[in-house]
mmCIF file of the N, C-alpha and C atoms, coordinates in Angstrom:
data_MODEL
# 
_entry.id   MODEL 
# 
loop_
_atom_site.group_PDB 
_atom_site.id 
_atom_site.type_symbol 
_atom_site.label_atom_id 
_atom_site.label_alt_id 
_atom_site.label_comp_id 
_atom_site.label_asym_id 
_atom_site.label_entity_id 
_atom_site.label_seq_id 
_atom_site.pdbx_PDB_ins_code 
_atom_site.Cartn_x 
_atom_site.Cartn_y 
_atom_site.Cartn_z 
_atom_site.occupancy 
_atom_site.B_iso_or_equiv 
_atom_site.pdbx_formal_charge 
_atom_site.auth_seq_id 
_atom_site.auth_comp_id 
_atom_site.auth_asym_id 
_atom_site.auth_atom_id 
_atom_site.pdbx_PDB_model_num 
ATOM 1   N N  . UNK A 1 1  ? 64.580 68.706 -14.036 1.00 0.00 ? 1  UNK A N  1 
ATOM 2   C CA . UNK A 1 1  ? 63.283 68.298 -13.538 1.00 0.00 ? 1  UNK A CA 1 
ATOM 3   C C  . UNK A 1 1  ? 62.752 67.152 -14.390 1.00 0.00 ? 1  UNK A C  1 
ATOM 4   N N  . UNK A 1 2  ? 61.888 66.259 -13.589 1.00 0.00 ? 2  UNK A N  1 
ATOM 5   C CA . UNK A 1 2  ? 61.437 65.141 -14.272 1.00 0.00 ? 2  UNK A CA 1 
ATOM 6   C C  . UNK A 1 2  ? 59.588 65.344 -15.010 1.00 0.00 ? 2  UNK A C  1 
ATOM 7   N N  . UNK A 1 3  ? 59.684 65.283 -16.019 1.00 0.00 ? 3  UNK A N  1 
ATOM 8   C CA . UNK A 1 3  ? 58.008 65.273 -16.508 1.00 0.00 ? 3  UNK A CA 1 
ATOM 9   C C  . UNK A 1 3  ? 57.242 65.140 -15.998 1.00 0.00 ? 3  UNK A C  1 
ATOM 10  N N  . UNK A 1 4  ? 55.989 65.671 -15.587 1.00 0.00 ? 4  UNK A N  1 
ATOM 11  C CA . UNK A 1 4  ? 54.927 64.495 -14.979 1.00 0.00 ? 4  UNK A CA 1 
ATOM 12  C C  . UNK A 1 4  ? 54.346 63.924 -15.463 1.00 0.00 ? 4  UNK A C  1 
ATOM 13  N N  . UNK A 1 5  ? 53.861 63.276 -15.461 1.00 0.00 ? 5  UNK A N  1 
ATOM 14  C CA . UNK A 1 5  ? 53.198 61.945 -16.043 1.00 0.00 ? 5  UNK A CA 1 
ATOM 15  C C  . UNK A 1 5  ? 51.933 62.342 -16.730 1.00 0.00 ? 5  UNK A C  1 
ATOM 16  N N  . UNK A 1 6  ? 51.053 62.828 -15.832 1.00 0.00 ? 6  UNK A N  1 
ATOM 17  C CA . UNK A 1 6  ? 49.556 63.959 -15.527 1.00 0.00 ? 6  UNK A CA 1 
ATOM 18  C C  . UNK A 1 6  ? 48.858 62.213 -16.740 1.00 0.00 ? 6  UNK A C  1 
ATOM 19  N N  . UNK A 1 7  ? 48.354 61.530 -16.195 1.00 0.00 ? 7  UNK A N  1 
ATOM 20  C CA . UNK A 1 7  ? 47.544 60.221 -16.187 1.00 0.00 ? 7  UNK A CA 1 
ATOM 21  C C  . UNK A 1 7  ? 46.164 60.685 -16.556 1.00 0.00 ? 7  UNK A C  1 
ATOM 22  N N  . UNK A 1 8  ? 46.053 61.911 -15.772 1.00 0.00 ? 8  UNK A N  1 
ATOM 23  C CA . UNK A 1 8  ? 44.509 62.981 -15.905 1.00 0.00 ? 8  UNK A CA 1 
ATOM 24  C C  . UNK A 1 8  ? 44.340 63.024 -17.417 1.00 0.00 ? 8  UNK A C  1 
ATOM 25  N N  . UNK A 1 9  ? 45.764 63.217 -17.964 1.00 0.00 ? 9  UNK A N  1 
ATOM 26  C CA . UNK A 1 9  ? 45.495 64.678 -18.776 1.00 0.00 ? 9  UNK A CA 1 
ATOM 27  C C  . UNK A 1 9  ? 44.938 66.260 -18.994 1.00 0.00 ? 9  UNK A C  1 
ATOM 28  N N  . UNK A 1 10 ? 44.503 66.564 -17.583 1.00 0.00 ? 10 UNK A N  1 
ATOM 29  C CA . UNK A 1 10 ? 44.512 67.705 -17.227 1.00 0.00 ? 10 UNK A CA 1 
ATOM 30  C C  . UNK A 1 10 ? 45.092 68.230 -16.506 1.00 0.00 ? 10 UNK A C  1 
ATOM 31  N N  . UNK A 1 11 ? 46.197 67.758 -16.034 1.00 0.00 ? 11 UNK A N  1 
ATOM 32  C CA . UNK A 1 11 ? 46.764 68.654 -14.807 1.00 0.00 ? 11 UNK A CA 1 
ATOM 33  C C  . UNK A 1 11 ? 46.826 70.155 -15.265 1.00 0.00 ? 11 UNK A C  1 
ATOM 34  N N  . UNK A 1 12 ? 47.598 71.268 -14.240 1.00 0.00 ? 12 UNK A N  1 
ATOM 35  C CA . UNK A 1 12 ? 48.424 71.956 -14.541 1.00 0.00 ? 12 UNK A CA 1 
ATOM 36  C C  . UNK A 1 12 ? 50.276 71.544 -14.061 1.00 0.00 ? 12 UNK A C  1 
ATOM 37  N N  . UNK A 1 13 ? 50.160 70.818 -13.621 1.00 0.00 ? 13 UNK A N  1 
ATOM 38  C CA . UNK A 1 13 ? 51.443 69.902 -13.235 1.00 0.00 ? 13 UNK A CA 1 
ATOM 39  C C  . UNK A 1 13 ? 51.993 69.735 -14.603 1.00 0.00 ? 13 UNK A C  1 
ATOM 40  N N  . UNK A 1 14 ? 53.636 70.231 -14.858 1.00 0.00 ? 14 UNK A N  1 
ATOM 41  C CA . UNK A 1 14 ? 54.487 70.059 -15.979 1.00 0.00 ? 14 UNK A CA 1 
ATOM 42  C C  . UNK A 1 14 ? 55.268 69.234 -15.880 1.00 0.00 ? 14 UNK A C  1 
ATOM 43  N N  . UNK A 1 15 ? 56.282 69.617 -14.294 1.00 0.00 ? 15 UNK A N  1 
ATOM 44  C CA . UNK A 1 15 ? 57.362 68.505 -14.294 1.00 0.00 ? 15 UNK A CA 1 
ATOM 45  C C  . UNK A 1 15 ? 57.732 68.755 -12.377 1.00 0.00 ? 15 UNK A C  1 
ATOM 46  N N  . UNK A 1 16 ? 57.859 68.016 -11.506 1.00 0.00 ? 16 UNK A N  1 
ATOM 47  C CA . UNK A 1 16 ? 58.752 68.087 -10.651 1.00 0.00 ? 16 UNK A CA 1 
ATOM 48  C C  . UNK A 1 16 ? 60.201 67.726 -10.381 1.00 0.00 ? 16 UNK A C  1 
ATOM 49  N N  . UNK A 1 17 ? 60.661 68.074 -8.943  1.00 0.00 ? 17 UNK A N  1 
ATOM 50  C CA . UNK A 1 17 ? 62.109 67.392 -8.928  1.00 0.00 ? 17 UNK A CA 1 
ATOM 51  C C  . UNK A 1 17 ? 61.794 67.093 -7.357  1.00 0.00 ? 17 UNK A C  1 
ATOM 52  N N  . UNK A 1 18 ? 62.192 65.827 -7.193  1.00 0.00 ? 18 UNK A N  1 
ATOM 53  C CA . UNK A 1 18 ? 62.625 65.759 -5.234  1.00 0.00 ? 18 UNK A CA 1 
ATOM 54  C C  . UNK A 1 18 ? 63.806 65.080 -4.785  1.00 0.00 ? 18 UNK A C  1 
ATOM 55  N N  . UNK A 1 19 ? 64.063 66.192 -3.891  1.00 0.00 ? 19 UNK A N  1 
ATOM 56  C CA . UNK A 1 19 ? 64.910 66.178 -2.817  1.00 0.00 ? 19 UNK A CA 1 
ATOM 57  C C  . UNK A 1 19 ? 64.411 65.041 -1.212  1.00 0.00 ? 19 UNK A C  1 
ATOM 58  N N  . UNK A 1 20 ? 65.707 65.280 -0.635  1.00 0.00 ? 20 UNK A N  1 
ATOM 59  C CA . UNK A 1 20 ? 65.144 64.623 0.855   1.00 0.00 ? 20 UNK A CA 1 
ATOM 60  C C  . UNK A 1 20 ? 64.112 65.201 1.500   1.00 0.00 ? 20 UNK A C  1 
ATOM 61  N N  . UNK A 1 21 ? 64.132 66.931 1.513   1.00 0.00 ? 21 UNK A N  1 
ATOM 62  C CA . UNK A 1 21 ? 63.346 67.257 2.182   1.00 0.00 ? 21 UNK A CA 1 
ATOM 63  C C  . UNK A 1 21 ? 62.540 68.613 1.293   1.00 0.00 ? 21 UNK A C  1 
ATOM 64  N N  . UNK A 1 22 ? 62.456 68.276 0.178   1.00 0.00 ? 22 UNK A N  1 
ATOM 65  C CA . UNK A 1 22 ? 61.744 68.778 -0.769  1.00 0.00 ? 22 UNK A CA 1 
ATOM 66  C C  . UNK A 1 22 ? 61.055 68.552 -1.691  1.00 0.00 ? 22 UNK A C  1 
ATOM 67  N N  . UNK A 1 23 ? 59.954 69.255 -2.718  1.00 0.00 ? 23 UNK A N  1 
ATOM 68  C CA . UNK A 1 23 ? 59.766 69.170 -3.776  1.00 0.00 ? 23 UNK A CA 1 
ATOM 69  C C  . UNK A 1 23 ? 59.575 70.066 -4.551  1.00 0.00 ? 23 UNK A C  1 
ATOM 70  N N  . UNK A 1 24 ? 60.209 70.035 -5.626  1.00 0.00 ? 24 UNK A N  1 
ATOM 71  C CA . UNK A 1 24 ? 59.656 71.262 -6.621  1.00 0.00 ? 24 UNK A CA 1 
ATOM 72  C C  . UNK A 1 24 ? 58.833 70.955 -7.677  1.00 0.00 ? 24 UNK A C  1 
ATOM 73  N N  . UNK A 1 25 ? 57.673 71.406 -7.533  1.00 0.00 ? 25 UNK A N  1 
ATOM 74  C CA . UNK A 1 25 ? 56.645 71.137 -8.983  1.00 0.00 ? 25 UNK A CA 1 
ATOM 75  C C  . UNK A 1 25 ? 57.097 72.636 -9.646  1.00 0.00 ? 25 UNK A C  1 
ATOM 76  N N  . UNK A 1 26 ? 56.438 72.220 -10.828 1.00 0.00 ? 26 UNK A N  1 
ATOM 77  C CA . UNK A 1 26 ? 56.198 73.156 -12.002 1.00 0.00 ? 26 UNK A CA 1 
ATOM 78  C C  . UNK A 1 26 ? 55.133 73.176 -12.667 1.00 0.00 ? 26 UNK A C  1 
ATOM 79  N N  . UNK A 1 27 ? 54.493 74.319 -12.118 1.00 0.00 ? 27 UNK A N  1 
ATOM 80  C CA . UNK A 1 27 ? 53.013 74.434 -13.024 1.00 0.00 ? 27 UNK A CA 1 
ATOM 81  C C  . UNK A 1 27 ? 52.964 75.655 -14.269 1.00 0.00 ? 27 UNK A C  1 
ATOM 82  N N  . UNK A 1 28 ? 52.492 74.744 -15.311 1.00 0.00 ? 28 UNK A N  1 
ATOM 83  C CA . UNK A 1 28 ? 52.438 76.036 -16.367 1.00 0.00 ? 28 UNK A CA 1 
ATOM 84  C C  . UNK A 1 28 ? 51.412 77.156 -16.132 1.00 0.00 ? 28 UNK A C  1 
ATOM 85  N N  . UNK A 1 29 ? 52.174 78.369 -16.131 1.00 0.00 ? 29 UNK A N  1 
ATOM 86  C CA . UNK A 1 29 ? 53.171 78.386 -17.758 1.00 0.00 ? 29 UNK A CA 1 
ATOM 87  C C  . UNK A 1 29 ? 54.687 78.425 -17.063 1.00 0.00 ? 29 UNK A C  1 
ATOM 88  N N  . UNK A 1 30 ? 54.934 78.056 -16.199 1.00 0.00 ? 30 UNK A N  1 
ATOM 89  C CA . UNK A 1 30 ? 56.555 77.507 -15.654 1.00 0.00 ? 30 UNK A CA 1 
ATOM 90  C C  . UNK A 1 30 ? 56.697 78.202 -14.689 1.00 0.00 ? 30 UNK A C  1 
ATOM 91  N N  . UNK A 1 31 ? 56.059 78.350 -13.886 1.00 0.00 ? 31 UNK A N  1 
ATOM 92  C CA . UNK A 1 31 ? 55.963 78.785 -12.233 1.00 0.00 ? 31 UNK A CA 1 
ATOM 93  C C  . UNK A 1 31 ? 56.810 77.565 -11.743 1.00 0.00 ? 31 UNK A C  1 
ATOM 94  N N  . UNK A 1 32 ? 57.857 77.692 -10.612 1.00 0.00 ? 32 UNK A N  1 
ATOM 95  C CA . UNK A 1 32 ? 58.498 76.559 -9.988  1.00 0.00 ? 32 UNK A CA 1 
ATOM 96  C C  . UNK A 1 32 ? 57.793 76.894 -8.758  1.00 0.00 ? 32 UNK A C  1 
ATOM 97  N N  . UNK A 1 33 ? 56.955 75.555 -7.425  1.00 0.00 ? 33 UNK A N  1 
ATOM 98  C CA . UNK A 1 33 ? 56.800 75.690 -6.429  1.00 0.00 ? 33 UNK A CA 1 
ATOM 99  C C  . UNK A 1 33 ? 57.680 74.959 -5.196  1.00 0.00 ? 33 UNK A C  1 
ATOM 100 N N  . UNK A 1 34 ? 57.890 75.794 -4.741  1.00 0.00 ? 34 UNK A N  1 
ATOM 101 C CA . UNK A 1 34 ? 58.730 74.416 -3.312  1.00 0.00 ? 34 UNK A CA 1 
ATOM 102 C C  . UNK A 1 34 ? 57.999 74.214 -2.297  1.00 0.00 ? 34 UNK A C  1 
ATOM 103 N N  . UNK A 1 35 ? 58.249 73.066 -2.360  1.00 0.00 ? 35 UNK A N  1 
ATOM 104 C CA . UNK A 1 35 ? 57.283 72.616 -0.652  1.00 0.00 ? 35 UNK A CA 1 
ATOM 105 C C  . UNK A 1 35 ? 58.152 71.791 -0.051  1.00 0.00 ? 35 UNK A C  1 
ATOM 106 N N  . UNK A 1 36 ? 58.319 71.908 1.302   1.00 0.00 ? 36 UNK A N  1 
ATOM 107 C CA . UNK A 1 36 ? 59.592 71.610 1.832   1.00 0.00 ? 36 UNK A CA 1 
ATOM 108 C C  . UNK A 1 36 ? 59.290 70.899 2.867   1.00 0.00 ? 36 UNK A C  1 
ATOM 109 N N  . UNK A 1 37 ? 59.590 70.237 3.800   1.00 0.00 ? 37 UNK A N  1 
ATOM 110 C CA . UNK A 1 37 ? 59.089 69.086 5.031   1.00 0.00 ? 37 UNK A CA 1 
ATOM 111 C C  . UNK A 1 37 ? 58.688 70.346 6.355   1.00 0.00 ? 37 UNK A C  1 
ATOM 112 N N  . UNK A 1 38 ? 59.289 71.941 6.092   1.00 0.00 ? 38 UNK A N  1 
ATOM 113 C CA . UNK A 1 38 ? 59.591 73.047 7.156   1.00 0.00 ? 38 UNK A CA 1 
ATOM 114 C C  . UNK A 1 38 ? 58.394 73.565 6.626   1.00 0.00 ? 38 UNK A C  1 
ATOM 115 N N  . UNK A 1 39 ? 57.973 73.504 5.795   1.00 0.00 ? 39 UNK A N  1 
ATOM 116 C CA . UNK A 1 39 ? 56.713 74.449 4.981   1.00 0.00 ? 39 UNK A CA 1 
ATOM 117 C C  . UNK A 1 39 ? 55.388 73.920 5.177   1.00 0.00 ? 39 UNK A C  1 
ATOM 118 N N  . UNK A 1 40 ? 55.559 72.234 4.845   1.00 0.00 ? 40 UNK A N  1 
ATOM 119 C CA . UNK A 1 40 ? 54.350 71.955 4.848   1.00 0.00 ? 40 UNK A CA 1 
ATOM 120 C C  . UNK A 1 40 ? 54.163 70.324 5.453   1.00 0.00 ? 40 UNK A C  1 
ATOM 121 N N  . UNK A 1 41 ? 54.773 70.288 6.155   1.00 0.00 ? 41 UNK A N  1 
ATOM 122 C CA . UNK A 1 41 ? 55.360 68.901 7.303   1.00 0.00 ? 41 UNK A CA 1 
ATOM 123 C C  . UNK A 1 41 ? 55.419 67.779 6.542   1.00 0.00 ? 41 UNK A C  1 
ATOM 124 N N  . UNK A 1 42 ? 55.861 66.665 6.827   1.00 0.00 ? 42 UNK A N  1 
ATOM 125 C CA . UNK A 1 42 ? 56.338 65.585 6.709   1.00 0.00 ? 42 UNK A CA 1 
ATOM 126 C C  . UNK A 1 42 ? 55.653 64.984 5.803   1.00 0.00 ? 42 UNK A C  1 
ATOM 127 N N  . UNK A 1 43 ? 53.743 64.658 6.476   1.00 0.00 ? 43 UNK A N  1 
ATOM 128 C CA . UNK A 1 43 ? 53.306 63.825 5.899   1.00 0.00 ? 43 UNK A CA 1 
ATOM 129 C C  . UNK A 1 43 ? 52.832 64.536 4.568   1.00 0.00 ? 43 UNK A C  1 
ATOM 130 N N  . UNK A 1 44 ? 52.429 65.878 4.419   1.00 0.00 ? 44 UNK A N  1 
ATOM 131 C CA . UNK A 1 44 ? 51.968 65.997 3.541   1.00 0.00 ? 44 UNK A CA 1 
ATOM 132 C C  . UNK A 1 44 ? 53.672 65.900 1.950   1.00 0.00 ? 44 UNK A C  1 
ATOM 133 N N  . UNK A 1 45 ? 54.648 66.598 2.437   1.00 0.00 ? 45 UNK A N  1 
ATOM 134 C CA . UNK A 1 45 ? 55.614 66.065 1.847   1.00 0.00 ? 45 UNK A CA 1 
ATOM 135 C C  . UNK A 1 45 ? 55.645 64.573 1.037   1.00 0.00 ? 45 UNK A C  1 
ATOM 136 N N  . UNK A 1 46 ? 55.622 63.709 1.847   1.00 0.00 ? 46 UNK A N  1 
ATOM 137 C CA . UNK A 1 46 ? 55.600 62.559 1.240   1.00 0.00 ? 46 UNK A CA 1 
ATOM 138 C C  . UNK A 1 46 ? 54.424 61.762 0.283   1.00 0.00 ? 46 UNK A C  1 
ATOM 139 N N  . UNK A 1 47 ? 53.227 62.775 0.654   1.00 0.00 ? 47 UNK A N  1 
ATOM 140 C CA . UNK A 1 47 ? 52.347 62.420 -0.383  1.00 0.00 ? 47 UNK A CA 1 
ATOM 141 C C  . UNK A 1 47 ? 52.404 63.057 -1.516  1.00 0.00 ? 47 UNK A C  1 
ATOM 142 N N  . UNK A 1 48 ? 53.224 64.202 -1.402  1.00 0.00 ? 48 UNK A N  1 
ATOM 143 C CA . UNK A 1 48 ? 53.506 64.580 -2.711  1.00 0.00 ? 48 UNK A CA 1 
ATOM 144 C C  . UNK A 1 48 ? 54.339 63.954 -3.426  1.00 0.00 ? 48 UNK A C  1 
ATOM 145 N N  . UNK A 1 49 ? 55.417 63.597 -2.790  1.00 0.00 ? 49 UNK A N  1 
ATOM 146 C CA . UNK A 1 49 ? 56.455 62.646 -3.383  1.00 0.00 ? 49 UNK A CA 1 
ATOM 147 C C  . UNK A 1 49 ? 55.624 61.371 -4.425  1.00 0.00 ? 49 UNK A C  1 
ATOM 148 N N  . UNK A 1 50 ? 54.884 60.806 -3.120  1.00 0.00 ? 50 UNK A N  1 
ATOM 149 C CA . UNK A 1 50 ? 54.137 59.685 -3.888  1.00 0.00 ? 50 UNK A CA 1 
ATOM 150 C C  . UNK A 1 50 ? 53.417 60.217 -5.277  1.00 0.00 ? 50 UNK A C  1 
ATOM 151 N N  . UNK A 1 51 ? 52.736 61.270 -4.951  1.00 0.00 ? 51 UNK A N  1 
ATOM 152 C CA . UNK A 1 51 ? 51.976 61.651 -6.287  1.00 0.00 ? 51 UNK A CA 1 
ATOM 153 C C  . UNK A 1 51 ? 52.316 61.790 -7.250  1.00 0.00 ? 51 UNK A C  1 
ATOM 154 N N  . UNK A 1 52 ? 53.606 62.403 -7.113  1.00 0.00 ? 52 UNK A N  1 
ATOM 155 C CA . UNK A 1 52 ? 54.543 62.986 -8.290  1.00 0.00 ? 52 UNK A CA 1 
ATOM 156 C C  . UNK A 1 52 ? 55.179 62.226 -9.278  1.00 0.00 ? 52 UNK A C  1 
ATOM 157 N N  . UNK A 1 53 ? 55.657 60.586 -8.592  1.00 0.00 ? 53 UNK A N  1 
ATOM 158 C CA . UNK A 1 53 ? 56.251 60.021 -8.807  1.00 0.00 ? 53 UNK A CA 1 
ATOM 159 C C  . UNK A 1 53 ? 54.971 58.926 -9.529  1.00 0.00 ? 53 UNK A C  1 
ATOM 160 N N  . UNK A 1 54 ? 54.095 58.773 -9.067  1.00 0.00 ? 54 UNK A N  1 
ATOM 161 C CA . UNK A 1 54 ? 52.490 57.772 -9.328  1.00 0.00 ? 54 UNK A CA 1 
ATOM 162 C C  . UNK A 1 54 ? 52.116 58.310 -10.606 1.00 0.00 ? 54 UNK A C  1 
ATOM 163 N N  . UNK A 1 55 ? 52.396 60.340 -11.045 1.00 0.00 ? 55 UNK A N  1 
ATOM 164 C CA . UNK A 1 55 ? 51.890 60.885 -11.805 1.00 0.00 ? 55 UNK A CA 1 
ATOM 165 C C  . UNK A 1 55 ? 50.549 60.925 -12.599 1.00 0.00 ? 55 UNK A C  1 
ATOM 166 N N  . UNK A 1 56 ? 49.584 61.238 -11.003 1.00 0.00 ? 56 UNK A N  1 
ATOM 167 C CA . UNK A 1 56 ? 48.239 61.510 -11.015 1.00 0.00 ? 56 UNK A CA 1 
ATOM 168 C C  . UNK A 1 56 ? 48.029 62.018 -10.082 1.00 0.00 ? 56 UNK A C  1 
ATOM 169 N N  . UNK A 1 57 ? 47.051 62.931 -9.683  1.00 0.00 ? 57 UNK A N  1 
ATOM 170 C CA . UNK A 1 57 ? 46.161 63.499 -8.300  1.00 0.00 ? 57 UNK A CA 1 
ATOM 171 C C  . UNK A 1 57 ? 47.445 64.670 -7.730  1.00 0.00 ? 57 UNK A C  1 
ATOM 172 N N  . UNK A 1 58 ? 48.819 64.846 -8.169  1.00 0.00 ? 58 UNK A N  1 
ATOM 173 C CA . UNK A 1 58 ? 49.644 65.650 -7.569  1.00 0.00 ? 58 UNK A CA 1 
ATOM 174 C C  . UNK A 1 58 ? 49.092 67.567 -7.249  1.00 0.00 ? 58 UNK A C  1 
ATOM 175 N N  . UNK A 1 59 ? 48.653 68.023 -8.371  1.00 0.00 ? 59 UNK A N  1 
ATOM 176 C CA . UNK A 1 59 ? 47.571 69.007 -9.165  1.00 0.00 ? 59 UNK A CA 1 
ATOM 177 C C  . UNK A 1 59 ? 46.420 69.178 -8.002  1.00 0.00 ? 59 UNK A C  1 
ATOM 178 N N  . UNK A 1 60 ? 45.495 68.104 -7.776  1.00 0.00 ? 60 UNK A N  1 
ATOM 179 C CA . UNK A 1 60 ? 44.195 68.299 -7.115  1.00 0.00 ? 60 UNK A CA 1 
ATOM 180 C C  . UNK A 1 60 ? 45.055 68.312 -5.670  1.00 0.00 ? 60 UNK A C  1 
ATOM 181 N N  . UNK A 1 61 ? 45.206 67.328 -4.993  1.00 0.00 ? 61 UNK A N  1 
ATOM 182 C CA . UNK A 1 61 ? 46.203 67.272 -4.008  1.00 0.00 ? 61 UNK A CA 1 
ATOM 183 C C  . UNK A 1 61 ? 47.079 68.599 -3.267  1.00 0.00 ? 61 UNK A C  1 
ATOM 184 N N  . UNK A 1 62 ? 47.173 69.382 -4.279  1.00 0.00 ? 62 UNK A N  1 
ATOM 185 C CA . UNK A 1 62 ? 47.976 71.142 -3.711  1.00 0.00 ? 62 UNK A CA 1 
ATOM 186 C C  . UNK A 1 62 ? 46.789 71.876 -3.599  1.00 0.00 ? 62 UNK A C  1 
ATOM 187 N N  . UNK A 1 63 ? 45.663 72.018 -4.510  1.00 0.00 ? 63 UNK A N  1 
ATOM 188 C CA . UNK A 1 63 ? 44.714 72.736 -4.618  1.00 0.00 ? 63 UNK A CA 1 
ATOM 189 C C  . UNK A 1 63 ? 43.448 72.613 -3.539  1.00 0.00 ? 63 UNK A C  1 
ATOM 190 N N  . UNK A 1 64 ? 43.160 71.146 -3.116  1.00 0.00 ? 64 UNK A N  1 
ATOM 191 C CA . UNK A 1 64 ? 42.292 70.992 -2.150  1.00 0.00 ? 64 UNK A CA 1 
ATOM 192 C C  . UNK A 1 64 ? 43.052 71.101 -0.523  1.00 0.00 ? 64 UNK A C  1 
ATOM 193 N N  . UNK A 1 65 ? 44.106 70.990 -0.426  1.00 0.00 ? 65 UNK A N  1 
ATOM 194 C CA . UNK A 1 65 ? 44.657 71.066 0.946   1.00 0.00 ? 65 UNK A CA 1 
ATOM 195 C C  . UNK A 1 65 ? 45.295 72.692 0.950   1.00 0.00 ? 65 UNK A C  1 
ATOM 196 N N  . UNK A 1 66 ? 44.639 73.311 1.900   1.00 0.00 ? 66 UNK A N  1 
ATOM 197 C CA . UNK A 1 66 ? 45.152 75.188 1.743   1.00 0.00 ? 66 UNK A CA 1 
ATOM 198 C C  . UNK A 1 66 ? 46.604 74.820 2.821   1.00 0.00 ? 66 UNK A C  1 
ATOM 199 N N  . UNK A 1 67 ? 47.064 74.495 3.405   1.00 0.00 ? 67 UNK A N  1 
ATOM 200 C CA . UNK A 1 67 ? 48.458 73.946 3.979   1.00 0.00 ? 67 UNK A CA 1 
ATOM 201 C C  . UNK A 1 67 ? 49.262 73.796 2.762   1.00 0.00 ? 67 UNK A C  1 
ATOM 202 N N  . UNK A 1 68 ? 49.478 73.114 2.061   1.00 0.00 ? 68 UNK A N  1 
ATOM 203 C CA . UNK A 1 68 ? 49.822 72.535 1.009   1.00 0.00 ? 68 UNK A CA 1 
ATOM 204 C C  . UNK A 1 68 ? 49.773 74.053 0.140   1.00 0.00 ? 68 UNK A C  1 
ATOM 205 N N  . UNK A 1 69 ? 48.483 74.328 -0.607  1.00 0.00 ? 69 UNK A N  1 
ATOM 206 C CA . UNK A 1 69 ? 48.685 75.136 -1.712  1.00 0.00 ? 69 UNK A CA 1 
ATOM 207 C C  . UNK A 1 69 ? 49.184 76.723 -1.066  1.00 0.00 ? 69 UNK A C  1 
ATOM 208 N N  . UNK A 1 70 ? 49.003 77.338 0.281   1.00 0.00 ? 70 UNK A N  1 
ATOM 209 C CA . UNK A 1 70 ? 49.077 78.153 0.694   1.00 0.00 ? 70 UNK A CA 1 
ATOM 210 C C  . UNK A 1 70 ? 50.656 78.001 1.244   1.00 0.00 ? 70 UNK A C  1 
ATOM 211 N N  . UNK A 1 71 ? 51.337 77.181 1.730   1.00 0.00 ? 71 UNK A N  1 
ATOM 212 C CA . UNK A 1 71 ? 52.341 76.584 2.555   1.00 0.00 ? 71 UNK A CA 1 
ATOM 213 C C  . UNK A 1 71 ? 53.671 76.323 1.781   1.00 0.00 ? 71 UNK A C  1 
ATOM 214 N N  . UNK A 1 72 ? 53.763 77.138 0.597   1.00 0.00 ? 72 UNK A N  1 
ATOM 215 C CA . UNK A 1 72 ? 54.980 76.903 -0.173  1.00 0.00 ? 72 UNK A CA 1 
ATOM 216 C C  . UNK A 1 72 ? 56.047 77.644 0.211   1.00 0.00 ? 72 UNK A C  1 
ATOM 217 N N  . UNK A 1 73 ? 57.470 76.946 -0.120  1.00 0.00 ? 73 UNK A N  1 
ATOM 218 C CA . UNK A 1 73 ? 58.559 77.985 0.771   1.00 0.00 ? 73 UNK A CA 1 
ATOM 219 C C  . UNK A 1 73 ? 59.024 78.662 -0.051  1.00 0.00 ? 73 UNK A C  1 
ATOM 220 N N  . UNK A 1 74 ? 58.667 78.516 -1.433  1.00 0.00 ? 74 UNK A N  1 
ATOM 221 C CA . UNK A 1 74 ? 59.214 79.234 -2.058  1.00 0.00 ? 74 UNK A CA 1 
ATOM 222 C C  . UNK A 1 74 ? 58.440 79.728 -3.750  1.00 0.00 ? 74 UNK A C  1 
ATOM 223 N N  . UNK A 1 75 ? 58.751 80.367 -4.972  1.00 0.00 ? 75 UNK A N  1 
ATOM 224 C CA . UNK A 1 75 ? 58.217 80.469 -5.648  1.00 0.00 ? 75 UNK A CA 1 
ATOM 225 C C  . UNK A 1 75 ? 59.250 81.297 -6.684  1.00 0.00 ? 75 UNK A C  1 
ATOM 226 N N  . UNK A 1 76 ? 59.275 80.702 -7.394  1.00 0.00 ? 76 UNK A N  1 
ATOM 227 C CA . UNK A 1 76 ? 59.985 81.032 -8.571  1.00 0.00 ? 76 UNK A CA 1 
ATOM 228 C C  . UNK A 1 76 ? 60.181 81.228 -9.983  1.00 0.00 ? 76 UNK A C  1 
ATOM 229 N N  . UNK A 1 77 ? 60.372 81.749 -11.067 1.00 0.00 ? 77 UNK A N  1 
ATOM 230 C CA . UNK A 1 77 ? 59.478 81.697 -12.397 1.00 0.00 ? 77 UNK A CA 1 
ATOM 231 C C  . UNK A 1 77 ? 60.663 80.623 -12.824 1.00 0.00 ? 77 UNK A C  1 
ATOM 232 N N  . UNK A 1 78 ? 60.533 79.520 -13.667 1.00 0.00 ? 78 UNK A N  1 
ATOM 233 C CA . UNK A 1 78 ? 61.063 78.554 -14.137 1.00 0.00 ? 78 UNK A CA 1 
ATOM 234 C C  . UNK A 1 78 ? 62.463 79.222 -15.064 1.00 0.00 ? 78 UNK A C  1 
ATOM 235 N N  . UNK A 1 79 ? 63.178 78.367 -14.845 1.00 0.00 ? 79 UNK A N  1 
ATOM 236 C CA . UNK A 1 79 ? 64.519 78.772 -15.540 1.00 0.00 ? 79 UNK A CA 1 
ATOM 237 C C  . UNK A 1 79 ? 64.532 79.443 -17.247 1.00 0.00 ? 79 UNK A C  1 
# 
């Protein structure tokens, strides 16, 4: 997984990874989330991408959209 950036300095955002039709954030204390293009459609997908990669607003962005923060395909405790 790649760091995030967190520009905030507050995120809870640690690190993501993306796929074609995925993303996995990691919020501490090392929760892995997936959000997938099947989970939480296209566009919102790709704004995560953007965010993740911009490393700012990724954090507020899951939390204000309930699609998004509710809409994960998966959930996992970090390796």
């Amino acid at each position: 997984m790649e760091r995030y950036r967190n520009l905030s300095r507050d995120s809870g955002v640690d690190a993501y990874e993306i796929g074609d039709d995925f993303i996995k954030v990691r919020f501490r204390p090392g929760v892995v989330y997936w959000y997938t293009e099947a989970s939480v459609g296209a566009e919102h997908l790709s704004v995560l991408k953007r965010l993740a990669r911009r490393g700012q607003g990724l954090g507020t962005y899951i939390s204000q959209h309930t699609q998004v923060r509710d809409g994960y395909a998966r959930k996992d405790p970090d390796d």
